[in-house]
Residue, then its C-alpha position, 0 to 999 in steps of 0.5 A: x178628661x175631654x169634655x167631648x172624650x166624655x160625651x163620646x163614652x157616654x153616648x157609647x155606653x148609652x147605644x147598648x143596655x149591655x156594653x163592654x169596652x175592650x180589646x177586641x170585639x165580640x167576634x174576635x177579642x184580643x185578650x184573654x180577660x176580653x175573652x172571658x166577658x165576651x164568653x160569660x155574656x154568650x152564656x147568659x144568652x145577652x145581646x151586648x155592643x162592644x167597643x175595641x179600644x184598641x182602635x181609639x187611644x182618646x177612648x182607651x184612656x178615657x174609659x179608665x178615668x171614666x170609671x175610675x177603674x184602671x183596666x180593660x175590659x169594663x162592663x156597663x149595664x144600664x149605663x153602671x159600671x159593673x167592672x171588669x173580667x174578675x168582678x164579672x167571674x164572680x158576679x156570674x159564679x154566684x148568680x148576681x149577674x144573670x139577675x143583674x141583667x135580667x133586671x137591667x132588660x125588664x126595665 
């Protein structure tokens, strides 16, 4: 990856304590793992950015080496990345993930 594809993501995920990459955004998704995050998040009551890769293919292809995770969307807290819609559904069922952001937002 670019070295300036990579200061752009890294700024990015830096502009949010909870940011999501993904098709879309928060306010119309257009997929439905996007959908799921952007709904889980609702749920938990968290203020989060969101970028729409669909609109930038340096990015969307970017993220994927970034995290080294192969697919949209991806979750960061704290500049971490979390994963995707799945990992997100289980992390929210079990809890984990509500006291992941709450810790995230106290520090």
């Amino acid at each position: 990856m670019e070295a300036t594809t990579k200061q752009r993501i890294d700024d990015l995920v830096a502009t949010s304590p909870v940011f999501v990459f993904m098709k879309g955004n928060k306010l119309m998704p257009q997929c439905g793992f996007s959908n799921n995050v952007v709904q889980i998040l609702h749920s938990l009551g968290v203020a989060f950015e969101t970028f729409d890769v669909l609109s930038d293919g340096e990015i969307r292809q970017g993220i994927k080496e970034y995290s080294e995770w192969p697919t949209i969307p991806q979750v960061y807290v704290n500049g971490e990345f979390i994963g995707g819609s799945d990992i997100l559904i289980e992390m929210y069922n079990s809890g984990e993930l509500r006291e992941k952001i709450e810790v995230a937002l106290a520090s």
